[in-house]
Each structure stands twice: as C-alpha cells, then as structure tokens.
N, C-alpha and C positions, 0 to 999 in steps of 0.2 A: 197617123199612127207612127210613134216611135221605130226606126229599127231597131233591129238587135246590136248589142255590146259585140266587140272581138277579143278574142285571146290570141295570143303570141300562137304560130301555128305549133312548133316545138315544146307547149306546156301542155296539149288537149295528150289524155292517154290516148295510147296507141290501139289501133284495132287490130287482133288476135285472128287472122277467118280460121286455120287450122282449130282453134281450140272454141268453136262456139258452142259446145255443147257443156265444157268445164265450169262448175261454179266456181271460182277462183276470186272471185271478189263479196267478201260479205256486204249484207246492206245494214247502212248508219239508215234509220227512218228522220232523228232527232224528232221525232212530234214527245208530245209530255203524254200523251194519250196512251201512245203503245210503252214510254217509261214507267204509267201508271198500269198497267194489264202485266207489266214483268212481276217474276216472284221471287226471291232468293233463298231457296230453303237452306241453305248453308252459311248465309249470314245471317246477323240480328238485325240488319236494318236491309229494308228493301230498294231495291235499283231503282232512282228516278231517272237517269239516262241512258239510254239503249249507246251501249258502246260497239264498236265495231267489233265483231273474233276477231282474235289473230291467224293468220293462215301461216302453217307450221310444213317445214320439211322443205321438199320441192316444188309442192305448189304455191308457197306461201313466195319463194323467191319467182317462182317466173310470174310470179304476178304482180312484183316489185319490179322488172325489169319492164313490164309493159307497161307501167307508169312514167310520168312524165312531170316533175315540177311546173307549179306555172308562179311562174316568178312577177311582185309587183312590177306595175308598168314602167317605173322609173328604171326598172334594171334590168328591163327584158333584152336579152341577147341579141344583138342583129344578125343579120346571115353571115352563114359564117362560122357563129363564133355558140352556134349550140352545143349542148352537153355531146362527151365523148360516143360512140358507141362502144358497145359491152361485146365481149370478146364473142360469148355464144349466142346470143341475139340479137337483131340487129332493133333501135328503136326506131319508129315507122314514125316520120312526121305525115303533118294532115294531107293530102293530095289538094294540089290548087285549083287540079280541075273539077273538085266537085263542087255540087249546086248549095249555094247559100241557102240558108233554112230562112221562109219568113218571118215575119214580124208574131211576135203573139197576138192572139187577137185580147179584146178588153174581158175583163171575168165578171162575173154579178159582183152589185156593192150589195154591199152587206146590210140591212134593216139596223142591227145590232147596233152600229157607228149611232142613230141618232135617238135610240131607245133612256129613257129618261130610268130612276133607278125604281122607281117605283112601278115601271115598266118590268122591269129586268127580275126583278124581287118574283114578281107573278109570277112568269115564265117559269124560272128555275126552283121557285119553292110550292107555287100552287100548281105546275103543269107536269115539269120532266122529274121533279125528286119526291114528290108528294107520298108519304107514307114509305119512305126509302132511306134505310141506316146506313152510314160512315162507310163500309164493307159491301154494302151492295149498288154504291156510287156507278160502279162500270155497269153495272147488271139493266141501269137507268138509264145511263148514258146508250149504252146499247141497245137496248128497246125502242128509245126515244127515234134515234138515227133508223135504227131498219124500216122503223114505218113508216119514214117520211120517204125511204130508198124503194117503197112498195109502188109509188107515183109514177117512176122509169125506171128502168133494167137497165137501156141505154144511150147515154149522152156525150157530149164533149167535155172536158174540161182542159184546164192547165196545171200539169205534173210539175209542181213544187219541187226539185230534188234535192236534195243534200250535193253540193259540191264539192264531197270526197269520195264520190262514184266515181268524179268525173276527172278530178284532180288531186294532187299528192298533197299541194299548200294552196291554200288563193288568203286573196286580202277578200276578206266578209265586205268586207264596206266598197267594193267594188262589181262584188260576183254574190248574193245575198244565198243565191238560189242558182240552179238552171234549171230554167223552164221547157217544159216539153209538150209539145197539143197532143193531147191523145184520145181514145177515144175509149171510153168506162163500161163497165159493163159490171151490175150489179147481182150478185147470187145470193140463196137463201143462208141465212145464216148455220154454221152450225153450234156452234157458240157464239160468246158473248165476246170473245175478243176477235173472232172470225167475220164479225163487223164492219172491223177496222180495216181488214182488208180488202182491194178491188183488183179487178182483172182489167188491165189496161193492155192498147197496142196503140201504134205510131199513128196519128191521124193526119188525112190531106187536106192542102198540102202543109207539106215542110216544115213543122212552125216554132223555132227557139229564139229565146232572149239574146242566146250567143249566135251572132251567126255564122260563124265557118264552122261551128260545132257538128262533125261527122254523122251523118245518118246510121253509118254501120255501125259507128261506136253506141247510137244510143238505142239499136236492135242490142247488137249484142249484152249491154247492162239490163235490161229487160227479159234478156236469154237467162242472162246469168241466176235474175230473182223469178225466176219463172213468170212472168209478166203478173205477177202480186207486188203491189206496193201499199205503202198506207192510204186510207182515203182521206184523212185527215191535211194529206198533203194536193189532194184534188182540190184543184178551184172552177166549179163551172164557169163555163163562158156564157155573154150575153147573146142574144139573139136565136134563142131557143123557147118554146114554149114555156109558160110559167109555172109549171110545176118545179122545173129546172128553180125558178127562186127561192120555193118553197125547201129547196135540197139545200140551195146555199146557203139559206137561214137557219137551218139543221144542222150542218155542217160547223159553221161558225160559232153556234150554241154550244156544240161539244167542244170546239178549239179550246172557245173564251173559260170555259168551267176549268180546264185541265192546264190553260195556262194562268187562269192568276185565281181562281177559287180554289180548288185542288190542294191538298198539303199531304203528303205523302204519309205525315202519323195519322193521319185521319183513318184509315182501316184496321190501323192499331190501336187505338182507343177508344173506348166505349163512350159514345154519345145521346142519349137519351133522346137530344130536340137538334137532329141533323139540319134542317133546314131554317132552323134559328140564327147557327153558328153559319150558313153560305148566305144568309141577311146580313152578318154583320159583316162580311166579307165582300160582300156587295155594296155595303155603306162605306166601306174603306178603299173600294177602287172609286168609286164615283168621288168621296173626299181627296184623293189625291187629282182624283182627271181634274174635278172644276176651283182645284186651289184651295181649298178648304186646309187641308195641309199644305204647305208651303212647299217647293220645290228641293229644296234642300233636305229637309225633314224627310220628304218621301222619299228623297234616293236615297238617306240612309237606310231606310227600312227593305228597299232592294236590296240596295247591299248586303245585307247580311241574310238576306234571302237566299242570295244568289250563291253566299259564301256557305251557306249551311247544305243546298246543294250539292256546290264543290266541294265537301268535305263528306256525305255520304257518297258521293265517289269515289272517293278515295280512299275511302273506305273497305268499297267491296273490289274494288283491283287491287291493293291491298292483300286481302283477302285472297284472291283469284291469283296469287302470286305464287302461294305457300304449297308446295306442293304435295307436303307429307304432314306428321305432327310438328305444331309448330314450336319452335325454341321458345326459351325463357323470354327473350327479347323481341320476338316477332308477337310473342305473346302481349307483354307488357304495350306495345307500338299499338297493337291492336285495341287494346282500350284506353289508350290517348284517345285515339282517332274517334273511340264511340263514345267517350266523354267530352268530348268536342262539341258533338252534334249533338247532342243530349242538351247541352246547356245552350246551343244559338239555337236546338227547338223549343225551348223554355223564353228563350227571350223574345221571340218571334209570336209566341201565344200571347206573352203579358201586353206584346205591343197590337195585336189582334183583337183582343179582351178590350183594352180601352180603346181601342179605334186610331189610335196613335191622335189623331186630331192635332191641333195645332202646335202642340207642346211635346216633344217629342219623349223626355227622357219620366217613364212612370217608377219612379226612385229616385230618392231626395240625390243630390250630384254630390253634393259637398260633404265630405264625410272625416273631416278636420275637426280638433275641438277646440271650443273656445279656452283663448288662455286669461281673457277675463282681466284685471287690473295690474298691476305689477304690485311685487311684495313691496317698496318701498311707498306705494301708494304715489306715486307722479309719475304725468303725464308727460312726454313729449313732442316737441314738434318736430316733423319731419321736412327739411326742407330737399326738394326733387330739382338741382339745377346740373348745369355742369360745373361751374362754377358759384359761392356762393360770395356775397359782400356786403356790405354795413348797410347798404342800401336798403337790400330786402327787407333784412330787420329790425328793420328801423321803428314801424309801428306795434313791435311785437313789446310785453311788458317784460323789465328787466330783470327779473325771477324765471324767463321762459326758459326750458330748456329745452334745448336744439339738437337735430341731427342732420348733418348734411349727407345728400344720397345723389350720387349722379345716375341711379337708374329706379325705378318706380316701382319694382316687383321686389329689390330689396327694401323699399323703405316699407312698401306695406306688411312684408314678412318680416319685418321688425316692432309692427302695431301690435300694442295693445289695448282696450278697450280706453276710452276717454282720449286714447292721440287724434293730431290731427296730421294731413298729410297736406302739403302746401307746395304745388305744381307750377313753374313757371313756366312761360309760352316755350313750345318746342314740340317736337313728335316724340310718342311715348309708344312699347307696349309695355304689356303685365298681362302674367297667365295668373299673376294672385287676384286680379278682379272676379275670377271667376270662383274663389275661396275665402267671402267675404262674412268670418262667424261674428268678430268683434264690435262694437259700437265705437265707429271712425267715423269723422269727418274728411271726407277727399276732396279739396279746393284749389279752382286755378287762379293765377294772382295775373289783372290782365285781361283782354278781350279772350271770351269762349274761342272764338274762333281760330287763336291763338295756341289755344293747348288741346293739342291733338291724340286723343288715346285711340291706336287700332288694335282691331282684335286679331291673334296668330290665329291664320291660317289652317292652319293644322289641327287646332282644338274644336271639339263640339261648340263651348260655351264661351262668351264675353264676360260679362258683367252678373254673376249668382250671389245672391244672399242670403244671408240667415240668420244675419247679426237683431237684434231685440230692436235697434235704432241708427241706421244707417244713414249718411248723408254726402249725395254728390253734388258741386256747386261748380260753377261756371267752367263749362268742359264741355269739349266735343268728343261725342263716342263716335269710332266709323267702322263699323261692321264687313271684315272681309273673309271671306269663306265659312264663319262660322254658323251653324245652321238652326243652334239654339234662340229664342229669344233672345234681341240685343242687350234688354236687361233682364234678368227672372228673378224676382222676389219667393223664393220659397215659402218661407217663414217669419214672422217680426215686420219690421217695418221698415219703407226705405224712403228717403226725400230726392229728389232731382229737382233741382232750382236753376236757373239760366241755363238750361244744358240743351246741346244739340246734337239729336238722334239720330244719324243717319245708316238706316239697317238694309241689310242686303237678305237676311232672313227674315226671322220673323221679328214685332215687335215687342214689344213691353209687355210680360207675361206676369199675372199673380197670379202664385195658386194659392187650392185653398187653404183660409186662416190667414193668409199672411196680406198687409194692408201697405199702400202706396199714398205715395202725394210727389204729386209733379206742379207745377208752379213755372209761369214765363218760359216756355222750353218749344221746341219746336220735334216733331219727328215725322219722318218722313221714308218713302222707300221700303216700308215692309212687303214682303210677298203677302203675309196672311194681314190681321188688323193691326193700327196701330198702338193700341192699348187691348187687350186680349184678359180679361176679366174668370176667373174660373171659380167655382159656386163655391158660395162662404167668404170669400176675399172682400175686400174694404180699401174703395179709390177716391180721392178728392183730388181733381183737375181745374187748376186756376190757372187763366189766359195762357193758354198755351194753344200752338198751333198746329193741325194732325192734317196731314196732306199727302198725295200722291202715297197713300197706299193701298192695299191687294195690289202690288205692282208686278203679277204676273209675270214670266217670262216663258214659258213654255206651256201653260196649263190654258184653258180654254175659261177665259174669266166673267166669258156671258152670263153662267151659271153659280158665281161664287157671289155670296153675301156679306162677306165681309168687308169693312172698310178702313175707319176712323179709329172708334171705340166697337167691341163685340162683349156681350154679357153674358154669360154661361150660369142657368137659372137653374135652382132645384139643386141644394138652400142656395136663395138667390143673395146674391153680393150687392153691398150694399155703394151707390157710386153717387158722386156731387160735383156736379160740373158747374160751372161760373165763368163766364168772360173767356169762353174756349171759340176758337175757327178752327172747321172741319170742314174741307173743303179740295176739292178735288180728286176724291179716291174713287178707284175703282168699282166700290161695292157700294155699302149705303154708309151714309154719315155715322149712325148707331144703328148699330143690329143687336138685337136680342132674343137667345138661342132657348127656346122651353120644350120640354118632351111635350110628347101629342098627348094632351088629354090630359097632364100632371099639374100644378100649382097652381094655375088661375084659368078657369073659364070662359071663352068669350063668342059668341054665334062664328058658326063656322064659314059664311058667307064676309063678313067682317075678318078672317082672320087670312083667308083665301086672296084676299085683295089687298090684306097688307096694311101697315101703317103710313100711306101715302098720303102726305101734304095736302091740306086742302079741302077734304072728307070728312063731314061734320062726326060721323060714326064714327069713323076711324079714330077722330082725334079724340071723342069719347072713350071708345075702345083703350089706346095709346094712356090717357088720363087715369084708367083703373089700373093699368099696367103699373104702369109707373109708382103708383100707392103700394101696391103688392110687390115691386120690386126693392121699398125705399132708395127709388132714382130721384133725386135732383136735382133742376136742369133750371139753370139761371142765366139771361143774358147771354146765353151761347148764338154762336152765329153761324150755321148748316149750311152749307149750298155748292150747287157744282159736284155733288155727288153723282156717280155714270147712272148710278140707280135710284137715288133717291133719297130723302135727310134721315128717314126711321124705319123699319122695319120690323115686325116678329118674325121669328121664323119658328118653325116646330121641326122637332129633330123625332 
C-alpha cells in the first residue's frame, strides 16, 4: 500500500481551536449531482456547478487569514522563508509533532468499468429511469440510491474532498482530492436531494492520502459542514461485507449518469422518449471509450462541453453580481452571455442527435462559392516553386499560360475551375486545401515522397471538397493536429493517384452523395478506419495499400471494429476494390456497419459470430451481403488484421 503524498507544512490551512464552533468556511461539494439538484429561480439558466459563497465582512477575512497557499512543489518555500505573519493573527503552521495519518486503505472497483453498453443500456433505461421524464431524473436517481442505502446504515468509506477546504490554490494534477477514512452513516431520506447527503465522522485509525495532513484541521472542516457531506463523494472501502458492493455499484450508477449522461437543458425541455435520448448518450460514451470516434474528434466534443459549462457559469455569477436593477449594459452583457450558451447548447444536441461518430463536423464546412471558369474562358497553370526555370517548363505546350507562386495557398486561391496547380519537391501548407469548390487538378512534379503538404495545426480540417471533379496526384499528405478526416470528400467527386496518406486523425471520409477513387496510394495511421464510407457515397479503390489503422492512442481498442475500409449502410454506398493490401490494422480489414434488423436479413447466430474467414455460413452470409451492398471485391489481399479480414457489425 502506497503511502500518503506531503504538502509543504506552511501551505496546509491553519487550525482555528478558539473558533470551532463558527461556520466560516463554505463547502465547494464539486460533484455534477448536487450541481444538478441546485435551482436558480432568478436566473434563466440553472447552476451546473456548486460555487463556493463568498463569506462577507469579518468573518469572511478571518477566514482568509487562516488560510494558507499551498504553492507547486517546484516553488515551495524552504524554512525560513514562509509567508509574513499578519499583524492581528498569527498563522499556525502544522506541529511536527503530530502523528502522520496512514495510508488510505483500497475502495471497491467499481462493476461499471467492465459493463459492456448494452449492459449499461439496461440498467439505466430498463431499471433506474424506466417510465421517468427529463424533470424527474433526480426523483430516479434518488430513489434508485436510497434503496440500495436500505442494505447498511453504517460502513467505511473514503471522503473524496474538494481541495479547497483544505487549501487556498493546489496544482489538481498533484492533489486530485484529499482523501479522508471515515466512517458513514446513512438516514432516512427526507427528500430527494436529502439523499445526497451523509453523516460522516473521522474513522480509526488515521487514514489520509496527505500525510502530515492535521487531525484537527480535518475535525474542525467537518465541524464547520456539520459533519454532512455529499455521498456522491463517498468511496466504500474493500474488505467489508458485500452488500457494501452492492452500494458501490449505486453509488457509481449515479456518479456515471450526472457526469457524462446528464445535460443540464434536459429538465428544461420537454421529452416524450427520456430513456431513448440517455441510449443514445450511452452509445456515444462507449463510441468514444472504444475509438469508434477517434481521439481527436471526441476531445473536441468535450471541449465545447466543457466550454458550454463554463459559460453557464458565468453566467449566473454574472448574474450574482448585480446587486440592484441592472444597467443598460449589464443588461445587454447578460444576454451575450445567454446567447452564448443557447447556441453551444444547440450545437452540442446536433452533435448528440447524430452520435458525432466518426466524422465530426454535421454541416457542410465549406461554405465558399464556386467561381467556376474565368470570363476569358483559359486556363492556367500554376507553378508552386521558390524559384521557377526553363527547366520546369519545358514539357508544358507553348500556348500554356503560366503562374509562378512561391507559396501553395496563394496559387490555389488563385484557381479557377479547368487550372492546374504544379507543385515541386519541398514542404508546403495551405488552409485553402481545406476550401476546395473548383474543378483543379493539384500535382507534384517528382517522387511523392518529395512534395510534402502538412496540415496547420490550428485548423479542424486538411484536405475538404466539393468541387464536381477534383484531382490530387503524386503528393504526400501529413496530417498534424488536425482532427477532421485527412481527406473529406463532401460532395462531387475527388481522385487521389500516387498519393501518401499519412493521418494522425481520422482517415478518408465520404459522405453522403459524394463519390471517391483512390488508385496506387498508400494510407496509414488513422485513429478511426482508413477509408470511412457513409450511406449513399460511391468508392473505387485500385492497388492501394491501407495499413496500421484504428491506430488508437488512448482509447481501449479491444472493443473498436474498425480498420482498413468501414461502410456505413442504409442507403448503402456503393464500393469496388481491385488489387488493394489491407493489412495490419487494428480492427478488421472491412467492416460493415447495418442497423439491427434494417436492409438485409441474416440468422442471427451467423451474424453473432461475424464474418470470420474460413466459415462456410459465414462466407454465404458475407456473399448475400455483398449483392445487397453492390460491394465489389477483386484480387484484394486481407491479412494481419488484430481482428480479422471482414466483419458485419449491427449498430
């Protein structure tokens, strides 16, 4: 057993003994539980995080004064050279002679961690929400938890706390929590937010994550909240009879809803099929946990999670600011701020609604128009060097007319439909690859490997079209930070000839309607598949080579299906492979994605076992597929997939 972390003894707050009866320090809970059980009848949007009061007057400063910075480790003051004392109090650092708090002991794991989604589905929509609307989410949630609280009255656990009880600043990624063994004690409820809270005291012996962390100091914080905390922030410990699991499993059931199911407009709008919408929200954690959405893509969907969040906070402190009628200006401020959140809750739904799935952006990107031919009706060529000479042009016809460009984003913001862009070997970007309406041909003159386009950092997108007839020819694409598909064909049609793909997000995206051909090309490196097919789109893949992708980096990729090529069926896209190697991906070679029970029927013991190599059924199965999919598949060469060359899957 691990011991406990230390803190600088000069950063722990000081113990008060004169004033242990003063509430003088509010409690931060931070659970999303009791964010969600807050109400604001004076705002229009309600509190998702429990902010601390401010404590006002006198009490609010001596309560400042018994505080203590706890400064990161790299700058903690040696002896010595701690903060001043304050003229009317003196601040109390830790006594050396008191007794080190032990070790925490280990907490139940949680069932939850290895619950499969159709596991999880059950639970929350045929057990704890079953016949329960939007608005009476907590009334569920709280029902749910008491009865399982009916098992024991009184047990162990470990007190989670907010480390700004404890302290003025800590670095999170060093101090998460402090932990406290206490000992619970469970009462009947009298409400439904009355749940959330427990009667806890100091349990033996001693036991914090911090260890020179004061006994008194963490009586008197207990003094302070009348020894009520939230339970949400209780972890039983192991080594107690199993009903104790049975609490942990409760426990963790309401965390998991309130933190990533949960949406704070959910009791503000009316939903007919509540337990529809927490399925589809449950299909979109487990598509992010097992990489189905790519890494990139789901952080951006945090993000602005997170940012819509912090923007209903802001909201209502805001708000909590104004202390009278408010001005013209405080007025007008005030509904920025709820126009704000009004439109990242609208875009949070649409990415909700479609599941975000592998393709992140549900709205065409490019929203440029075509400028279509030039009034003199000719074409020109673009040449991309730093220098240009008779050399280059040498093969070009003596009527050609020419542009020389020594950066790549002006030559194409200079296309018009019928130019061509003529790239010599060298490193390039261009943010206009990702603004591609016109019908261009972009070629590198030279070994691929040679002419290097990467994608800015900064931007969602690389490579977007939507031109009728696009064409990329002997060129390396290399995908960095960007989180969209390396290429995404929206609309029209795009060719990639000699070209190599090297993607850090997803791969080769068509949606639908819009149709692709790749030819002698290599791609490799996507987190999600390497060719990413979406229902209605139109692909023909000639010798090209699809390798090391679902190249996971942080998501749990035992569970993810994709690989090489993935088909998105229902209207199903039409695809024709010839003389392709697919080999080495994470997922399976081809995977092909059907709702349950939609476009083609097939025994459900055959579909359950999958389209696995070798299986006379299966390869029956696989054979009708393929007719109803108009997939076909010539002279391809599958193998060294982690899972296997083909797949159905049912969504």
């Amino acid at each position: 057993m691990a011991s406990g972390s230390r803190v600088p003894e000069d950063a722990v707050r000081a113990v008060s003994p004169g004033r242990r009866g003063e509430k003088t320090v509010s409690a931060l809970t931070g659970d999303s539980v009791m964010a969600a059980a807050l109400k604001s009848a004076a705002s229009p949007v309600r509190s998702v995080v429990a902010s601390p009061r401010p404590l006002k007057g006198k009490a609010g400063r001596e309560a400042a004064r018994r505080r203590l910075q706890l400064l990161p480790g790299s700058q903690t003051e040696g002896p010595g050279q701690g903060p001043e004392e304050e003229e009317e109090e003196a601040l109390l650092s830790v006594p050396e002679e008191d007794e080190e708090a032990q070790p925490l002991p280990a907490v139940c794991v949680s069932p939850m961690r290895g619950m499969w989604r159709e596991e999880k589905v059950a639970l929350y929509c045929d057990e704890v929400l079953q016949g329960y609307k939007a608005e009476d989410a907590d009334d569920a949630m709280s029902k749910y938890l008491s009865e399982k609280l009916k098992l024991k009255d009184k047990w162990l656990g470990v007190w989670k706390a907010n480390p700004e009880l404890f302290f003025v600043k800590y670095e999170e990624s060093s101090i998460p929590f402090v932990g406290i063994l206490v000992e619970v004690t469970c009462k009947p409820r009298q409400s439904s937010s009355s749940c959330f809270k427990v009667t806890v005291s100091v349990a033996e012996p001693f036991s914090s994550n911090i260890a020179n962390i004061p006994r008194d100091l963490v009586d008197e914080i207990l003094e302070e909240l009348e020894h009520s905390v939230s339970l949400l922030e209780v972890y039983p410990v192991e080594g107690q009879d199993s009903d104790l699991h049975d609490i942990a499993l409760a426990l963790e059931v309401v965390r998991f809803f309130y933190d990533f199911l949960w949406r704070d407009w959910d009791d503000e709008e009316s939903c007919e099929n509540y337990t529809a919408l927490i399925e589809e929200r449950i299909n979109l954690w487990c598509d992010i946990q097992d990489g189905t959405i790519p890494g990139p893509i789901a952080q951006r969907f945090k993000k602005t999670l997170e940012k819509y969040k912090n923007k209903r906070v802001e909201l209502i402190e805001y708000q909590s600011n104004i202390k009278e009628d408010p001005s013209a200006a405080e007025a007008v401020e005030c509904w920025k701020k709820y126009y704000e959140i009004v439109m990242l809750c609208g875009l949070l739904k649409m990415w909700e609604d479609l599941r975000l799935r592998v393709h992140g952006p549900f709205f065409p990107r490019i929203l440029r128009r075509r400028k279509g031919q030039r009034n003199f009706g000719k074409t020109i060529t673009h040449i991309v060097a730093k220098v240009m000479t008779t050399d280059m042009v040498k093969d070009l016809s003596p009527d050609t007319l020419l542009q020389q460009h020594d950066d790549l984003d002006l030559a194409l913001d200079s296309c018009y439909s019928g130019d061509t862009v003529v790239i010599f070997p060298g490193e390039y970007q261009a943010v206009n690859l990702a603004l591609l309406t016109d019908d261009i041909v972009i070629k590198g003159i030279g070994k691929r490997e040679e002419i290097i386009i990467t994608s800015e950092p900064s931007h969602d997108s690389f490579v977007v079209s939507k031109a009728d007839n696009v064409k990329l020819m002997h060129l390396s694409l290399i995908q960095q930070g960007t989180v969209d598909g390396i290429v995404v064909v929206e609309s029209g049609h795009m060719t990639l000839e000699n070209c190599v793909l090297k993607c850090e997000g997803t791969g080769v995206c068509v949606l639908t309607g819009a149709a692709l051909t790749i030819t002698d090309s290599e791609i490799t490196g996507a987190q999600g598949a390497g060719v990413e097919l979406y229902p209605g789109s139109v692909a023909i893949l000639e010798r090209n080579e699809i390798y090391h992708c679902n190249n996971l980096r942080t998501c749990d990729s035992s569970k993810s299906t994709l690989g090489g090529v993935n088909m998105k069926v229902l209207p199903a896209p039409k695809l024709k492979m010839t003389n392709n190697h697919i080999y080495s991906n994470n997922g399976y070679g081809v995977s092909i994605l059907q709702p349950t029970e939609q476009f083609f029927v097939v025994a459900e013991e055959a579909l359950n076992k999958g389209a696995a190599s070798g299986d006379k059924r299966d390869d029956n199965m696989l054979s009708k597929v393929m007719q109803n999919l108009n997939l076909e598949m010539n002279n391809n060469k599958i193998e060294a997939n982690l899972k296997g060359d083909i797949r159905i899957v049912t969504s």
